[in-house]
C-alpha positions in Angstrom: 0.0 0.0 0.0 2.5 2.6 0.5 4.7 1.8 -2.3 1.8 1.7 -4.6 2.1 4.0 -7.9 -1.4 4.6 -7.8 -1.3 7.2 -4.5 -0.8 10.6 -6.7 -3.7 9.9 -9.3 -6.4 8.3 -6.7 -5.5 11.8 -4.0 -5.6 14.3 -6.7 -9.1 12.8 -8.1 -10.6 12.7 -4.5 -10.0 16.8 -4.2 -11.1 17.3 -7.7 -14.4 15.6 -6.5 -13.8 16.4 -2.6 -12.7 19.3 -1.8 -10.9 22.1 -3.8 -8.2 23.0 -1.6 -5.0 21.1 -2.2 -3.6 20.7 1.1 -6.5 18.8 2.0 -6.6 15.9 3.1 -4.7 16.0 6.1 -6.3 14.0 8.6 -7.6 10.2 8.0 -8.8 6.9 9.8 -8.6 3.3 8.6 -11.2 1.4 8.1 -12.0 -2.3 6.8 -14.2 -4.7 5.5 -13.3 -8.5 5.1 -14.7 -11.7 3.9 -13.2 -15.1 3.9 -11.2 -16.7 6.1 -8.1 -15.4 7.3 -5.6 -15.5 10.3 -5.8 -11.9 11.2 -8.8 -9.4 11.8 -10.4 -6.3 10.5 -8.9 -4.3 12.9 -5.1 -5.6 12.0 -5.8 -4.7 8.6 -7.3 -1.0 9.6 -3.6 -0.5 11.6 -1.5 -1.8 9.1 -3.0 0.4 6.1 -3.2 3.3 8.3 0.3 2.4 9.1 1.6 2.7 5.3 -0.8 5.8 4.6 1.0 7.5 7.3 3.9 7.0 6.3 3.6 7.6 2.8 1.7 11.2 3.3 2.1 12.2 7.0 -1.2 12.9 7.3 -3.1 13.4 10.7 -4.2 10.2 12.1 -7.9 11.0 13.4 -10.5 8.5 14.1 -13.5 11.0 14.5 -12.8 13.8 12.8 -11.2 13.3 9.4 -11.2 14.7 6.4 -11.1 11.0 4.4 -11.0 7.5 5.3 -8.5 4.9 4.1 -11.2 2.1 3.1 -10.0 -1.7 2.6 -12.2 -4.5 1.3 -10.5 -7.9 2.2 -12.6 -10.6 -0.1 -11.3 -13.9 0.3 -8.0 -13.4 -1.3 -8.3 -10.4 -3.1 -8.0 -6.6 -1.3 -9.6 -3.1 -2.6 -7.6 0.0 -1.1 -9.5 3.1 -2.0 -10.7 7.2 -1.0 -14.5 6.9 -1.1 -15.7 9.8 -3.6 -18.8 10.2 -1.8 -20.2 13.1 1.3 -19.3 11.2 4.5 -22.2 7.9 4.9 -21.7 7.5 8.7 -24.4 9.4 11.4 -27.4 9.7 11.1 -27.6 9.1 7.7 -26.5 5.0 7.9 -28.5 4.5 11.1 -24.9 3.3 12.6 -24.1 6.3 14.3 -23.7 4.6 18.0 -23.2 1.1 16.7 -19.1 -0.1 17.6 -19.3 -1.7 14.1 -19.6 1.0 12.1 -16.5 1.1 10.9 -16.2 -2.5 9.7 -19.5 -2.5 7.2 -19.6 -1.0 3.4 -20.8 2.5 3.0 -24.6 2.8 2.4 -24.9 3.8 -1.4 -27.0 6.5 -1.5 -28.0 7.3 -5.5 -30.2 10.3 -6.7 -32.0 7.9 -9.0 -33.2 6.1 -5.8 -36.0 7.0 -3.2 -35.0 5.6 0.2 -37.9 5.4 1.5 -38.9 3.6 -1.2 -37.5 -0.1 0.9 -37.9 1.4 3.9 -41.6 2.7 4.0 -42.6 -1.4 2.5 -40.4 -3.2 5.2 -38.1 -4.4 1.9 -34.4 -4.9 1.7 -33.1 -4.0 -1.6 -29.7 -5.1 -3.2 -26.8 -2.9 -3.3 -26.7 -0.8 -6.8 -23.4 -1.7 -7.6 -24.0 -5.4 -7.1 -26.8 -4.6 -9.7 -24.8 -3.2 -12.2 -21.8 -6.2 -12.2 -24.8 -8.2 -12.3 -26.3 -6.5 -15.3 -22.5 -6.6 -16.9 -22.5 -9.8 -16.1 -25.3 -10.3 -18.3 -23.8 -8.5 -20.8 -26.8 -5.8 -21.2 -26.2 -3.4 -23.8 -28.2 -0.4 -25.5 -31.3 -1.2 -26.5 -31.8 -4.3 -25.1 -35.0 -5.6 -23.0 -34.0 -6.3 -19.3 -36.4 -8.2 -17.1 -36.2 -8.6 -13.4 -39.1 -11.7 -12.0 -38.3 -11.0 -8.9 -38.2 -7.2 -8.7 -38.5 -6.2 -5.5 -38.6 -2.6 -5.3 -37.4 -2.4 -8.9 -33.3 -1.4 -7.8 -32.1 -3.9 -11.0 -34.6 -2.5 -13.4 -33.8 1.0 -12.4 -30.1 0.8 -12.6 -30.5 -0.8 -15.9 -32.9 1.9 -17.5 -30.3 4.7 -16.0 -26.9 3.6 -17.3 -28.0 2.4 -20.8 -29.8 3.7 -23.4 -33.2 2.9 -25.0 -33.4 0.4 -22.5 -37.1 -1.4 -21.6 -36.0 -2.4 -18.5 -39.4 -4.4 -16.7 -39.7 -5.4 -12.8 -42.2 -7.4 -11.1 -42.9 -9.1 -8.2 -45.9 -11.1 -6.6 -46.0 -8.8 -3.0 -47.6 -5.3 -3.6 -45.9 -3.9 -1.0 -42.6 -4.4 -3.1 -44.4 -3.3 -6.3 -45.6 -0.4 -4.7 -41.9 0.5 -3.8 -40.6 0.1 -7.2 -42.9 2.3 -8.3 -42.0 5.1 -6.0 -38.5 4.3 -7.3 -39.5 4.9 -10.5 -41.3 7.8 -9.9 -37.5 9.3 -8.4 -35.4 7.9 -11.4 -37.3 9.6 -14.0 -35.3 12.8 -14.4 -31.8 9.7 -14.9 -33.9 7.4 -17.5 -33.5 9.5 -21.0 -34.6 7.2 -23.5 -35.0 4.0 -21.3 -38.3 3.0 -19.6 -39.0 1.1 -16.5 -42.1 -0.9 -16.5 -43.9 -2.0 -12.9 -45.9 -5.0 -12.7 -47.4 -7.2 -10.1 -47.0 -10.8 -11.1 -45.4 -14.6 -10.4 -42.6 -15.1 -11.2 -43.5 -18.6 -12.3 -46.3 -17.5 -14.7 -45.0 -14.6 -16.3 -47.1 -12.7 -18.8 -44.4 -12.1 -21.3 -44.2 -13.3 -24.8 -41.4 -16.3 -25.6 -38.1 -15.2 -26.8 -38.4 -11.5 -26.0 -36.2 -10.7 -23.4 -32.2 -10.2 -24.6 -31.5 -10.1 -20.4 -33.2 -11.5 -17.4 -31.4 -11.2 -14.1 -32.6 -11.9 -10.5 -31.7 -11.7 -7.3 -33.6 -14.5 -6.2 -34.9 -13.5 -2.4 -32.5 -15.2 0.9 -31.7 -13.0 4.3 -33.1 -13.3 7.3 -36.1 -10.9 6.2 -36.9 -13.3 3.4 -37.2 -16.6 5.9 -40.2 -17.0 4.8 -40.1 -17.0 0.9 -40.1 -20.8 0.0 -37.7 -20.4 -2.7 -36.8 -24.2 -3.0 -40.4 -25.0 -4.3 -40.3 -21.9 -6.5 -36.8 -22.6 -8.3 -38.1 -25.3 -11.3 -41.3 -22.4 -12.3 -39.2 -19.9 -12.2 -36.1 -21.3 -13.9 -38.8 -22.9 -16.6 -40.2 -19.0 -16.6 -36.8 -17.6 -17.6 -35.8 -20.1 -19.9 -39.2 -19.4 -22.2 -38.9 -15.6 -22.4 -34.8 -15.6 -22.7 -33.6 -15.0 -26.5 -31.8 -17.6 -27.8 -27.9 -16.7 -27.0 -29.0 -14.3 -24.4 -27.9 -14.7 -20.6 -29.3 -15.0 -17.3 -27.8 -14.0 -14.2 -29.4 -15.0 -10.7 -27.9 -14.4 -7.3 -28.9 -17.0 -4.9 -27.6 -18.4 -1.5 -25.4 -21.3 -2.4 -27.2 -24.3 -1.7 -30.3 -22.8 -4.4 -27.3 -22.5 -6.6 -26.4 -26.1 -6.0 -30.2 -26.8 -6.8 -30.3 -24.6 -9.5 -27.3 -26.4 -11.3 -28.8 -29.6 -11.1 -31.6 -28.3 -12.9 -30.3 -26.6 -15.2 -28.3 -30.3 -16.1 -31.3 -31.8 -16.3 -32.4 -29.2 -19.1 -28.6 -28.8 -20.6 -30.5 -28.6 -24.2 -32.3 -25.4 -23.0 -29.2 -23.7 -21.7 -26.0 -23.9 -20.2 -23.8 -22.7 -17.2 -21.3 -20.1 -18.7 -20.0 -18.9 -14.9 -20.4 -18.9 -11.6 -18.7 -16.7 -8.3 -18.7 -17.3 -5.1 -19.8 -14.1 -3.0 -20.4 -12.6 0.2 -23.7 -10.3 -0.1 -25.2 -9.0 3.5 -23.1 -11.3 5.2 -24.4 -14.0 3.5 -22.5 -16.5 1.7 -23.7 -16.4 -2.0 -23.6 -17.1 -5.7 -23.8 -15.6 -8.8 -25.0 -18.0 -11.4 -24.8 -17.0 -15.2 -26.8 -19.0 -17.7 -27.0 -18.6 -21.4 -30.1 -19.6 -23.4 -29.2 -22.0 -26.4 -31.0 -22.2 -29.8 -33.3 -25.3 -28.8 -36.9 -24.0 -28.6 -38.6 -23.8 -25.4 -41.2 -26.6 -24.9 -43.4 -26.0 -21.9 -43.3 -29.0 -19.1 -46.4 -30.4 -17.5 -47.3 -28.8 -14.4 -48.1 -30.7 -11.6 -51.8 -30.0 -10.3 -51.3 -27.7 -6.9 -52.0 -29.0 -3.8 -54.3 -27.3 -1.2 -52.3 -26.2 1.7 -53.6 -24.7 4.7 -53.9 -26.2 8.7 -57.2 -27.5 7.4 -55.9 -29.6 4.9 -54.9 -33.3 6.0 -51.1 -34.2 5.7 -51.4 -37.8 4.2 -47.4 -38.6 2.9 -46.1 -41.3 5.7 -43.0 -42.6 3.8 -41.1 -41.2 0.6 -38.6 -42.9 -1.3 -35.8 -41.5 -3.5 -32.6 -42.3 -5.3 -29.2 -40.0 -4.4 -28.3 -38.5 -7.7 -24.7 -38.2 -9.0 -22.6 -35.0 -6.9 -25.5 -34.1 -4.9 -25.2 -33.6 -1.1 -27.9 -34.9 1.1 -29.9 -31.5 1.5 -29.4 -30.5 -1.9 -31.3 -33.5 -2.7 -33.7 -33.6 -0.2 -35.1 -29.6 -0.7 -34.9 -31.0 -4.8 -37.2 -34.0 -4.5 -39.3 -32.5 -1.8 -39.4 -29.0 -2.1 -43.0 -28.8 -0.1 -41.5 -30.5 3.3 -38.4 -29.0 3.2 -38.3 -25.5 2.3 -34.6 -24.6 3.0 -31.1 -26.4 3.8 -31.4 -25.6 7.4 -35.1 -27.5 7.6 -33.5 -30.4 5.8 -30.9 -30.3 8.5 -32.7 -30.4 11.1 -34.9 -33.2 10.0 -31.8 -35.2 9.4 -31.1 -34.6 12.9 -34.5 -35.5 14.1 -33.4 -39.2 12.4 -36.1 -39.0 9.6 -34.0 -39.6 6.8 -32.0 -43.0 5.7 -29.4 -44.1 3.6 -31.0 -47.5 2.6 -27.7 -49.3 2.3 -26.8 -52.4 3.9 -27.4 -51.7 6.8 -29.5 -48.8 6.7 -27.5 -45.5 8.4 -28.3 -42.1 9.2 -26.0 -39.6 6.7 -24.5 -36.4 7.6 -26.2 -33.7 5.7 -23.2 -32.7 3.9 -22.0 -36.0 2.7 -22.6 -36.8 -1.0 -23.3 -40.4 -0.7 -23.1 -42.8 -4.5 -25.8 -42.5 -7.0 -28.5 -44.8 -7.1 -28.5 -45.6 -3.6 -32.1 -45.5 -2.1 -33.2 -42.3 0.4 -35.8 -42.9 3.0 -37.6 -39.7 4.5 -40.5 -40.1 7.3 -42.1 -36.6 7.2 -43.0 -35.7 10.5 -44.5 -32.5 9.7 -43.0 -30.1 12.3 -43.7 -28.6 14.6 -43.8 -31.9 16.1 -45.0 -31.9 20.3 -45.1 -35.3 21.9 -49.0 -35.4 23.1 -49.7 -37.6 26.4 -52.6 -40.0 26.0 -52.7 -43.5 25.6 -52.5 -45.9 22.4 -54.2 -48.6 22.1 -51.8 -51.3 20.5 -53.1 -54.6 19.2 -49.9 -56.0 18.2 -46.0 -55.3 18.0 -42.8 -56.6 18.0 -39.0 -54.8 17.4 -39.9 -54.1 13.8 -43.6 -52.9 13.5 -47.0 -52.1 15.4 -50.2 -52.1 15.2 -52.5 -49.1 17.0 -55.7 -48.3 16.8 -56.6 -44.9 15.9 -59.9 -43.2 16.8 -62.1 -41.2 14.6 -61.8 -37.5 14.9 -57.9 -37.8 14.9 -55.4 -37.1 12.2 -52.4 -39.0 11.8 -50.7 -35.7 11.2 -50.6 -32.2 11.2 -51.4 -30.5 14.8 -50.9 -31.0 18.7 -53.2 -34.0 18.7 -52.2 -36.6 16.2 -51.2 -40.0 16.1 -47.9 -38.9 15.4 -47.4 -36.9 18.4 -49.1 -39.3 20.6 -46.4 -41.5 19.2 -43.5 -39.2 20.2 -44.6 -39.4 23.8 -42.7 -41.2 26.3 -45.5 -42.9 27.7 -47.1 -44.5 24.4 -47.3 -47.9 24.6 -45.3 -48.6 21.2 -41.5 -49.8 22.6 -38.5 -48.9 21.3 -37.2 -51.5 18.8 -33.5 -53.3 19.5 -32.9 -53.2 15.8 -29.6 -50.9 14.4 -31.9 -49.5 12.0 -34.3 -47.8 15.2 -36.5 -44.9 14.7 -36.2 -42.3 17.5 -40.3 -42.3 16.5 -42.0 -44.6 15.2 -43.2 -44.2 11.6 -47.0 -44.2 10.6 -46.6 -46.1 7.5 -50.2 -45.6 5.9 -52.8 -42.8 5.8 -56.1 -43.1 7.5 -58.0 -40.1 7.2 -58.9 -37.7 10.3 -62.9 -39.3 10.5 -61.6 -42.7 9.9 -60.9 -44.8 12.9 -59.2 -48.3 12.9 -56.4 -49.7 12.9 -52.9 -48.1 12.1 -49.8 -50.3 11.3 -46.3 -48.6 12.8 -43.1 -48.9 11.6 -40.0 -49.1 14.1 -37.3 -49.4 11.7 -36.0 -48.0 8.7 -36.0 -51.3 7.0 -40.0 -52.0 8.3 -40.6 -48.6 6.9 -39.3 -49.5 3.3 -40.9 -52.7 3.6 -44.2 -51.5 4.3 -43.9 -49.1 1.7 -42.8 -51.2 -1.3 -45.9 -54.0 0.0 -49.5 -53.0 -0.5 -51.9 -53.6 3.0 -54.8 -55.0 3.4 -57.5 -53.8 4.9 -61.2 -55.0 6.0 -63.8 -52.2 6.1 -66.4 -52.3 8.2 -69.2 -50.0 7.0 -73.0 -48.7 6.9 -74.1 -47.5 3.3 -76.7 -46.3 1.5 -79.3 -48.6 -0.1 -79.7 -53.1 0.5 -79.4 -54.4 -3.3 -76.9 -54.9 -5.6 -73.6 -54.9 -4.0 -70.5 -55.4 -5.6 -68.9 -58.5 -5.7 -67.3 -59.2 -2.2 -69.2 -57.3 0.0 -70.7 -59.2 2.8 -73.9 -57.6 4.1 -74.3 -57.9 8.2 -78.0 -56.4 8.2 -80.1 -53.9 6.2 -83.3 -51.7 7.4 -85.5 -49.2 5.9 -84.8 -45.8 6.7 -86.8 -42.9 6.5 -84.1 -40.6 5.8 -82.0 -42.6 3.3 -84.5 -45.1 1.8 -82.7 -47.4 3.3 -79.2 -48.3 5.1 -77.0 -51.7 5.5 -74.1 -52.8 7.6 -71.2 -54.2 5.1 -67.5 -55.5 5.8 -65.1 -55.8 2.4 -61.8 -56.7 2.1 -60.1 -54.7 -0.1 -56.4 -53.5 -1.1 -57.5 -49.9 -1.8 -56.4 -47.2 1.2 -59.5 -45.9 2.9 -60.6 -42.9 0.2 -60.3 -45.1 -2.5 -62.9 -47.5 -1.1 -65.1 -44.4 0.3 -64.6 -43.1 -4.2 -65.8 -46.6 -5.0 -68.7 -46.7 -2.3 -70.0 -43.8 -4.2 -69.3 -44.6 -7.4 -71.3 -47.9 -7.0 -74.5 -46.2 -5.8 -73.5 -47.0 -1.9 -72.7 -43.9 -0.2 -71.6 -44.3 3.4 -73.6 -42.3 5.7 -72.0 -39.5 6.7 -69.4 -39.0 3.8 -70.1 -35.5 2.3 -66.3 -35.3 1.2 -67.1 -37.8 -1.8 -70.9 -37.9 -1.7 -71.1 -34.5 -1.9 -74.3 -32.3 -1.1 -76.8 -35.2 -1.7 -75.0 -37.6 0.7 -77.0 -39.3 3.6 -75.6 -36.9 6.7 -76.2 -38.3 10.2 -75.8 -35.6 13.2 -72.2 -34.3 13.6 -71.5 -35.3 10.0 -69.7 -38.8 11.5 -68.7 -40.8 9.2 -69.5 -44.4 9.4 -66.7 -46.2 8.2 -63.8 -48.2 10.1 -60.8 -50.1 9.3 -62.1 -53.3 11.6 -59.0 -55.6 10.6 -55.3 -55.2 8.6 -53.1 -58.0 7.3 -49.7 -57.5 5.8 -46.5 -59.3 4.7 -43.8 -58.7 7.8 -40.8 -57.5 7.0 -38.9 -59.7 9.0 -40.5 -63.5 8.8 -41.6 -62.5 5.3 -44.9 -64.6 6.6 -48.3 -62.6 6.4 -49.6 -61.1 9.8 -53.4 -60.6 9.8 -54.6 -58.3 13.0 -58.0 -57.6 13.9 -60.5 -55.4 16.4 -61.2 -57.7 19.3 -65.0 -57.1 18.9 -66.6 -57.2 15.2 -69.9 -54.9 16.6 -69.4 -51.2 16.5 -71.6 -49.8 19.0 -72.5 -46.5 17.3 -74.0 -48.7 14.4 -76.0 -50.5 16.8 -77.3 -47.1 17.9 -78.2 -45.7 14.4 -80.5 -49.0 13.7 -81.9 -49.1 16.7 -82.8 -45.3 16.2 -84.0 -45.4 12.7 -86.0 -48.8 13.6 -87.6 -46.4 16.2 -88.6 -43.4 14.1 -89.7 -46.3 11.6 -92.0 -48.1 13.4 -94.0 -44.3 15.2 -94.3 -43.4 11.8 -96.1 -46.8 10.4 -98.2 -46.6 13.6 -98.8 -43.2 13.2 -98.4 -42.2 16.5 -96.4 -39.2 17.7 -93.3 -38.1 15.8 -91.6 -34.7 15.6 -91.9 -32.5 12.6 -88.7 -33.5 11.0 -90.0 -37.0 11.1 -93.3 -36.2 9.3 -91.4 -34.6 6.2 -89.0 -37.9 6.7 -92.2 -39.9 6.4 -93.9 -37.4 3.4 -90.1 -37.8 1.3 -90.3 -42.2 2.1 -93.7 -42.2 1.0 -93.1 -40.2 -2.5 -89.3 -41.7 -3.0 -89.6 -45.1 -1.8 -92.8 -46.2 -0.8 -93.5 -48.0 -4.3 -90.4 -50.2 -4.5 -90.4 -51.2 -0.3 -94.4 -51.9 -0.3 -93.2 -55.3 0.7 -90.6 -54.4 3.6 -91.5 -55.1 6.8 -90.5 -52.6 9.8 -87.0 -53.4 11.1 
């Protein structure tokens, strides 16, 4: 530093820009900025430069009041020395004025073609200008070109675009309307700086862009990461938008994103998938915020965009029933365990730390031989098979008791009441699982589960039984072999069956017509047999989620329906293991008969009866009357 050449032409630019008298400056302080790691600290580097400036000029060292600063950015293995060419940034100006840091962060960059209240009024961070323009360069924007930003924010990429390049159509959008509401007060600031460039605002998604194919020459993003942006699921939103970009990219054209580096991990795997659409040109490694960081640069090739199939969304919400109990995978070739896992499941496991912390929680296997728990940063060989066991967090063991009908160190067998999920709140199955005083014991197998693993689906107004798995191996078992289950039932209607139903009793009803008790063994999971109930004309009372408005409703809308017995291969003896209630008679069945048999025989007497039961009686008599002449009270 104080040999450097550079000294005369860097001073005698800072007082053409500074300050017009030529003996300034003649006091200074050090100050630093580093990234990376080193063996010495910011403050070494602020007295060694402050050192070698002293020296060199003999200037007044002053750590208050000074006329410049020395600045030094340390990045990894590369150092900046520099006069900054800008009014002082510190005070009340930064917000850092009492802060002991202050001297060890980058000067706010404070440009007349940007409102700042335009992130601060919207509770938005926006990125640095200059990291927008090497961006931007980096995409090798050029006059006239069309610059789009999905991800806008409050429009800083768009805006520096449209300012330092001419007959630019620079556009910015983003789905929040606080952030489009900032961008357009930027806007609104920068149009004295635009010329002939333009900067168009919209409010869209960034994975269903409105643009025509092919008529962007530049789209860069800085896709969203920091702690104000926790809760932006970006690992579910990377295939849509990367699809997004890809469609309205020129051919030859680039993209640049800016992404935390395991979505840039992600992002590269994707983009090899789809290495005929595009290919990597670049990528840096880069500290933004604090925040270790990528910049990813993508060029669009010739090949002509052909849209993928979307998958159909899913309903999300609390109300919605989790039903995935075991997922199963291949480990892909160079691909860390939680670059994989946020990949395959992008819905469960929204960012590297969440896949950590479920590997920690034990819900994730290598299934080699034997089955082991992998460190998340390991890259294990391609093609071997990954077990996850959502457990849809927050999980919170829940003490109450489980009934268990059968176990042994690799599964179990519990029965699960209706009204209760199997996942997804405080009261589940799952938590009640968790709980140190469940009945289900902890397996001597190497393979354990630190909880044991619901391994099908029964639906929240379903009760019956619930096989458990206790180790990794039961779990993959139980996934890879198809249950069985016996349904025990009342439906709608006493004829025509389909094959295999056995029919315990039937009755006239003067609600439904007419109701019977069935039991069916079937391979189906419990809403495919409640689909094929209605399908066949023989809607089970109470089920208005596949009957729809016309199905027979009972009081409380309970359904009727029970999983009475389960059989399945085990994964140990290989033998099959048939379990079963201990009583075949469900006592609120015995109630509804006995209750429609009532109402049935005061309205053939005609005796009594509320008013409900008369317009019961008056629907029988027009619906049914001619078909049942011949039944006989129940």
């Amino acid at each position: 530093v104080e040999a450097s050449p550079r000294w005369e032409a860097a001073v005698a630019l800072w007082r053409t820009i500074m300050s017009p008298d030529s003996s300034s400056p003649s006091s200074f302080r050090g100050s630093a900025v580093r990234d990376g790691q080193h063996a010495f600290r910011a403050m070494a580097v602020m007295q060694k430069v402050g050192a070698a400036t002293w020296r060199r000029w003999g200037w007044k060292v002053d750590l208050d009041h000074y006329d410049t600063e020395i600045f030094t950015i340390w990045s990894y293995d590369t150092a900046v020395v520099g006069l900054p060419l800008f009014p002082e940034w510190r005070g009340s100006v930064s917000g850092l004025a009492v802060r002991a840091e202050r001297y060890f962060v980058l000067p706010r960059e404070l440009r007349p073609y940007l409102a700042p209240e335009a992130h601060t009024s919207v509770g938005r961070m926006r990125l640095r200008p200059s990291i927008c323009h090497l961006m931007l360069r980096l995409a090798g924007v050029e006059d006239g070109f069309s610059v789009l930003d999905p991800m806008g924010g409050v429009g800083t990429i768009a805006v520096e675009a449209a300012v330092h390049w001419r007959d630019i159509t620079a556009y910015t959008s983003d789905i929040s309307t606080d952030a489009t509401a900032g961008a357009r007060i930027n806007v609104t600031q920068a149009q004295s700086h635009l010329g002939t460039s333009k900067v168009v605002v919209t409010k869209e998604d960034a994975q269903a862009l409105r643009h025509e194919s092919g008529t962007m020459d530049a789209v860069v993003v800085d896709v969203p990461f920091g702690n104000r942006n926790r809760q932006v699921k970006v690992t579910g939103l990377l295939l849509g938008v990367l699809a997004e970009i890809l469609r309205v990219l020129r051919p030859k054209r680039k993209s640049v994103l800016l992404m935390t580096r395991a979505h840039a991990r992600q992002l590269l795997q994707l983009v090899e998938e789809r290495k005929q659409l595009c290919s990597v040109v670049e990528t840096h490694k880069v500290i933004v915020g604090g925040w270790p960081a990528s910049m990813v640069v993508l060029e669009r090739t010739d090949e002509p965009f052909v849209a993928e199939e979307a998958e159909a969304a899913e309903p999300e919400g609390d109300e919605v029933e989790k039903t995935e109990c075991v997922l199963l995978t291949e480990t892909l070739p160079d691909l860390q365990v939680t670059d994989l896992l946020q990949q395959r499941w992008p819905k469960h496991l929204t960012t590297e730390s969440v896949a950590r912390r479920v590997i920690r929680r034990g819900r994730v296997w290598l299934m080699e031989e034997p089955p082991r728990l992998p460190w998340w940063s390991e890259v294990p060989p391609a093609g071997v098979p990954v077990l996850f066991l959502p457990d849809y967090p927050p999980r919170q063991p829940y003490e109450q008791g489980v009934t268990v009908l059968f176990q042994d160190p690799h599964v179990a067998v519990v029965e699960k009441a209706a009204g209760l999920r199997c996942f997804g709140g405080l009261r589940t199955l799952s938590n009640m699982l968790a709980s140190k005083t469940c009945s289900v014991t902890v397996s001597d197998q190497t393979d354990v589960l630190q909880i044991p693993a619901i391994s099908q689906h029964l639906e929240a107004s379903v009760a019956g039984l619930v096989v458990v798995a206790k180790t990794a191996r039961a779990a993959l078992h139980l996934h890879d072999q198809p249950l069985k289950y016996t349904y025990h039932a009342l439906v709608q209607g006493r004829e025509n069956f389909p094959e295999g139903w056995v029919v315990q009793r039937s009755a006239p009803s003067l609600r439904f017509g007419s109701i019977s008790e069935v039991v069916c063994e079937a391979a189906a999971d419990a809403a495919t047999f409640r689909k094929g109930c209605v399908e066949s004309g023989h809607t089970i009372l109470g089920d208005c989620v596949y009957g729809g408005d016309q199905a027979p409703m009972v009081r409380r809308r309970a359904l009727y329906l029970q999983v009475s017995a389960v059989s399945f291969t085990h994964p140990s003896t290989k033998e099959v293991t048939p379990v079963a209630l201990p009583t075949a008679t469900v006592e609120k069945y015995d109630k509804l008969f006995a209750k429609e048999a009532y109402v049935w025989e005061m309205s053939a007497r005609g005796t009594g009866g509320s008013d409900y039961v008369q317009k019961c009686k008056e629907k029988w008599d027009e619906q049914y009357a001619a078909q049942e002449a011949d039944d006989q009270p129940a």
